[in-house]
N, C-alpha and C positions, 0 to 999 in steps of 0.2 A: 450697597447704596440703594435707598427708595427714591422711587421717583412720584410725585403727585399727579395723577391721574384724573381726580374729580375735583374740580376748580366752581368758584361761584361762577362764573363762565359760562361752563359747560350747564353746570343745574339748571341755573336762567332760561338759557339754549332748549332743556327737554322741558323745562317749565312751560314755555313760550310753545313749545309742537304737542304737547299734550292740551292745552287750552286751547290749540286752532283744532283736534282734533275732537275735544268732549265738542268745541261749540258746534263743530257742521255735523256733526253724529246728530246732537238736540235738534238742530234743525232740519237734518233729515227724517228723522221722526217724526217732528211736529208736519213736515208736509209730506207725510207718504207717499216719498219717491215714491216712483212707477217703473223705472229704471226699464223703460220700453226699449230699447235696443239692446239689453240683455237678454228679453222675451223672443225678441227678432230671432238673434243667433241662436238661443234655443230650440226655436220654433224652426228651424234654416238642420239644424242638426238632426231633430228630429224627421224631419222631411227625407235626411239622408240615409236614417237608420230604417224608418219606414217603405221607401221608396215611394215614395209620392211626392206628387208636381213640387217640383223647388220654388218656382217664381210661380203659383197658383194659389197661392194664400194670403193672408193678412192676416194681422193679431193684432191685441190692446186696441184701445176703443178710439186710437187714431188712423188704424184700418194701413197699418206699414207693412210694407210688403218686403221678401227677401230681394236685396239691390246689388250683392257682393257676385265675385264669380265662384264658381262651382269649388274651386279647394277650398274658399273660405268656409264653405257650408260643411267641408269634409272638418277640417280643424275644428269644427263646434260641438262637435258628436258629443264629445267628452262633456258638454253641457247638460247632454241628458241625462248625468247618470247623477244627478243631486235633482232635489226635488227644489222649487221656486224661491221658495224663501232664504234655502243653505246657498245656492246660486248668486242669490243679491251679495247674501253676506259677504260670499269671495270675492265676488267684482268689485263692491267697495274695497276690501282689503287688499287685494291685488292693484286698482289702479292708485293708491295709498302707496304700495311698495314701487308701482313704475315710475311715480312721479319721483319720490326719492332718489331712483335710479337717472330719472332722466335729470333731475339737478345735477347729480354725480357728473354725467357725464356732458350737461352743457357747460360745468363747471371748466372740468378737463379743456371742450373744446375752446373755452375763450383764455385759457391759461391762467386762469384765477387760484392762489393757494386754495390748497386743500383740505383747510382745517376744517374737523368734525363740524366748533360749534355756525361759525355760517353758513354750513350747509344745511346744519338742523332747523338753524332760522330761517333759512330761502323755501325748504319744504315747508314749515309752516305757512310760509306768508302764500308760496308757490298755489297751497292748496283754495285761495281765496282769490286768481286770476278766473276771470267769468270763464274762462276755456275749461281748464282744470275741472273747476267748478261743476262744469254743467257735464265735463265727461263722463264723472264720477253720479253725477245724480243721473243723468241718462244710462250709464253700464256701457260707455262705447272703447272702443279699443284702439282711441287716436292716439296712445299714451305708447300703446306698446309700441304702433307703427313706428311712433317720432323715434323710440328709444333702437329697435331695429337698424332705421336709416342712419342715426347718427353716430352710432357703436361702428358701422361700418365706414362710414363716411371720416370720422376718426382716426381708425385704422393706418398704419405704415403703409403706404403705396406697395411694398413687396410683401406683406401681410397673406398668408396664407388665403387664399379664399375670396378674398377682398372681392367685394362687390355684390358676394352670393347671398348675406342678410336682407340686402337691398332690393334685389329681383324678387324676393320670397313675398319681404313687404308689399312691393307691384301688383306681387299675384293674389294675396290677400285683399287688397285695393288699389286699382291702378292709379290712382295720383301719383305715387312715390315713384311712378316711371319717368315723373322729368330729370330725376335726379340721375336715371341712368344717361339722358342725352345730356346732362351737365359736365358729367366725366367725360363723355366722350369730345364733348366739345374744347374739354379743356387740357383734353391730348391724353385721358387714363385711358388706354382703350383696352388693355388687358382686363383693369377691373369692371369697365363699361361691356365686356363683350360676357365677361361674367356673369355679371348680373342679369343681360340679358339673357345667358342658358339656364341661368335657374329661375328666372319669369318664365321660360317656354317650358322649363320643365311642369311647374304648376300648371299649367295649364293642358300641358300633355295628362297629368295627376288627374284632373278633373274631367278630361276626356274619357280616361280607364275607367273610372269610377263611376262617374255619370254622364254616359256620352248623351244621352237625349236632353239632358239639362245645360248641359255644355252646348252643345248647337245652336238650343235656344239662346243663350246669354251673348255667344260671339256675332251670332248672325242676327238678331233679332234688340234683347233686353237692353245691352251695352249703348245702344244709341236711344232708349228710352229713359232720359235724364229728367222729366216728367213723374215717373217712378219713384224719386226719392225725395220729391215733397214739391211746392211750389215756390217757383224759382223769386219771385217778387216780392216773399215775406219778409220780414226786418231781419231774422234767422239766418237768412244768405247772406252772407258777409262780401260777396264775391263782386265782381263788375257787374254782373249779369244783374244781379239782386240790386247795387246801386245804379244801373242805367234804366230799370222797370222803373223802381220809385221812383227817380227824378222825371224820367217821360210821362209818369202815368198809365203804363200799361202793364200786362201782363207777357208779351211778347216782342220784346225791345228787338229782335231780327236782323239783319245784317248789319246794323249798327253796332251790336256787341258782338257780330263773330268779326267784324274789322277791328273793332278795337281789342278784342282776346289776342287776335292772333298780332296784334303789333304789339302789344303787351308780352305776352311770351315771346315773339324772336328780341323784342328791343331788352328782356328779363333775361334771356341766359345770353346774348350778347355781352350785357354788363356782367352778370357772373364773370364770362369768360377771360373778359379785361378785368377784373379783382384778381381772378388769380395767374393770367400770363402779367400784363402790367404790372400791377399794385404788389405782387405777390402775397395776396390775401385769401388765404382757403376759406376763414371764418366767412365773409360777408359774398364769397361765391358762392360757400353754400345756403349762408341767409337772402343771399337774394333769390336764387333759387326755390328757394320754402315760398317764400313770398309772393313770388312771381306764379307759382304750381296756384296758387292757394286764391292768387287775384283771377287769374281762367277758367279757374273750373268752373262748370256751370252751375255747379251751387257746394260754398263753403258755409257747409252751418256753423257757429260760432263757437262750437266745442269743438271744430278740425284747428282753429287757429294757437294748439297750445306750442309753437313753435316759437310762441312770444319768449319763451321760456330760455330756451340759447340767445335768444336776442337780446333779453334784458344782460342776460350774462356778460355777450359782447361787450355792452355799452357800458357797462361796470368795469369791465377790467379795460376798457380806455379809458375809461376815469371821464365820459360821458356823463355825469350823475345827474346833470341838471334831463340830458335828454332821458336819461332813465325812469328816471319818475314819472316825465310826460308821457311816456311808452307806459308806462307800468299803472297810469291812471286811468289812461283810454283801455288796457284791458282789464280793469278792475271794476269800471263806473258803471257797468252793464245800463252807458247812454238808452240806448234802442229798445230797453224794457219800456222807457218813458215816454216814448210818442203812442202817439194812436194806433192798434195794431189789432182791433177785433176785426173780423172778416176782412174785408178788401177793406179797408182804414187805409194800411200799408200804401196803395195806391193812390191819398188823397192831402199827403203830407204837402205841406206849404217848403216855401224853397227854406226855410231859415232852418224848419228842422229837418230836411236834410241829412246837413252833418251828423246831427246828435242819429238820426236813425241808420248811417253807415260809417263809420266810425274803424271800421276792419281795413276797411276796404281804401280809405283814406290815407290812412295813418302807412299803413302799408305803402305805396302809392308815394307819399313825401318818405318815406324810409329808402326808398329806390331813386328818387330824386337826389337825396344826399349821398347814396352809395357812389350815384354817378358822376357827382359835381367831385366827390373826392379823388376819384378815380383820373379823372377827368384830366383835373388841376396838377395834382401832384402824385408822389407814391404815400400820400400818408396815410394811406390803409395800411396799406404796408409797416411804416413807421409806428404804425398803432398796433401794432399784431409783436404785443412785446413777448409771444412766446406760441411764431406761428405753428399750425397742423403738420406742415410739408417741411422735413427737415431742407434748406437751405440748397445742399447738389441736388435732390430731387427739385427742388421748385424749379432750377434752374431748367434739369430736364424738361419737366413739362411744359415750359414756356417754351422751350425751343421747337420743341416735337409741334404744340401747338401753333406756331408762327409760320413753322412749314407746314 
């Protein structure tokens, strides 16, 4: 017996991922990416193969300095050893292959069948969200982190290791450390205590290695958030970035660290009711993303491809109409459109506003509706037609959690 294997279907399917790929290939070309944060980690590798100042330099003619902690610099090494241009090449086709991987697996996480050809379709369309987008043309490695945090986060709760992809990601950039006090808040403390010994370990890693670059980054660089660009450009997608622009200022000051820090307790609070309550892993750990992504003190718009499990989410509740609204606001690259040369950024009228934060927003009512549902009823729960936490585990954790 034969079975048909290649259907009009599927051809359409690679039809449709080879034309999103010749088109941002031409387009890449036509605007000779610079893919400056490939340069960075190069330049970050090279400092560690050299032995000179890790955070004493700058590269590319936007004067970026290395901003990561010391293992990250060690993990880059391997950068040096291809010359500039074979380097791009990979980056492109590697974050090409992560995103693939991370459809794969926000596929998984929201329980959506598995058929090849919509997946081939979601990476093509995937690769034209402004996140994506701009990861791929800058050479950044938000792609890998996501796919890291969410492989693990995935995972069987009794899953070997569980937790320890997740600490590694922290230790490469600590943002992904909210996701360790999520678990733990939500009663994982095994794989929460996990993750935290293998963030200590990186960090131990980078002591051995380069203890003098290390002291500097813990006691010193890590509270120098200044360092990694200015916090008040359109770029920043984060609170911090929309309370400057709407004030006017360059230094929005305890008005945004009162609003961060109610933002994050009132953000994994809800988590933690999505998944004791609601019994909803998906939108504990998307509120989670969300919530990391709205505090930080600066989310440039290529960290936000988390949109990517979210649209997923929203699809396989059969959310469509919000799908699209999600999947427009990270498409439209609004924020290109306002006024944005020098301090511009700081002199926007209230109406554009919205159009110039737009992350930071939409995010923000995405957390509003997690909570009203939460709130109301269990139809998160309801909606999680094929939740992460088999059923006696969820059970557990709720209870663990509750006491």
């Amino acid at each position: 017996m034969t079975y048909r294997t290649v259907t009009t279907r599927s051809l359409a399917a690679v039809g449709v991922l080879a034309l999103s790929l010749a088109a941002f290939a031409t387009l890449c070309l036509a605007r000779h990416i610079p893919m400056a944060d490939t340069l960075v980690y190069r330049a970050e590798g090279a400092a560690v193969v050299g032995g000179t100042d890790l955070y004493g330099f700058t590269v590319t003619q936007w004067q970026l300095p290395a901003t990561y902690p010391p293992f990250a610099a060690i993990l880059f090494v391997p950068t040096t050893w291809l010359p500039v241009d074979a380097l791009k090449v990979v980056f492109v086709i590697g974050n090409v292959a992560l995103l693939a991987l991370f459809v794969r697996l926000s596929w998984r996480f929201a329980g959506l069948p598995a058929g090849p050809v919509p997946l081939v379709v979601a990476v093509a369309v995937g690769l034209w969200l402004e996140p994506v987008f701009q990861t791929v043309l800058f050479g950044q490695i938000n792609l890998a982190l996501a796919c890291l945090v969410l492989w693990d986060l995935s995972r069987p709760e009794h899953a070997l290791g569980k937790g320890f992809a997740l600490g590694v990601a922290a230790g490469i950039k600590l943002t992904p450390a909210v996701f360790i006090v999520y678990l733990l808040v939500t009663g994982r403390v095994r794989a929460g205590l996990t993750a935290v010994a293998s963030l200590t370990a990186t960090v131990l890693l980078g002591v051995l290695v380069l203890p003098q670059a290390s002291g500097e980054f813990w006691t010193r660089r890590v509270f120098e958030t200044s360092r990694v660009g200015k916090a008040w450009i359109i770029d920043n997608q984060s609170l911090q970035g929309l309370l400057a622009r709407v004030l006017h200022t360059t230094e929005p000051g305890a008005l945004w660290t009162v609003t961060a820090a109610v933002t994050a307790a009132g953000g994994l609070w809800l988590a933690r009711t999505a998944v004791v309550r609601a019994g909803s892993e998906r939108w504990g750990v998307l509120v989670t993303a969300l919530t990391a992504l709205l505090v930080s003190p600066i989310s440039w718009s290529h960290h936000w491809v988390w949109c990517v499990p979210l649209l997923a989410v929203l699809i396989a509740e059969r959310r469509f109409r919000t799908a699209a609204a999600v999947g427009v606001v990270w498409t439209a690259r609004s924020f290109w459109a306002v006024p944005h040369e020098g301090e511009l950024d700081l002199r926007l009228a209230w109406w554009q506003q919205p159009v110039a934060s737009p992350y930071a927003l939409c995010a923000l009512g995405l957390l509003a509706f997690a909570g009203w549902r939460t709130g109301t009823s269990t139809g998160l729960a309801r909606a999680d037609t094929g939740p992460v936490l088999p059923t006696p585990r969820a059970e557990s954790v709720r209870a663990r959690a509750r006491g």
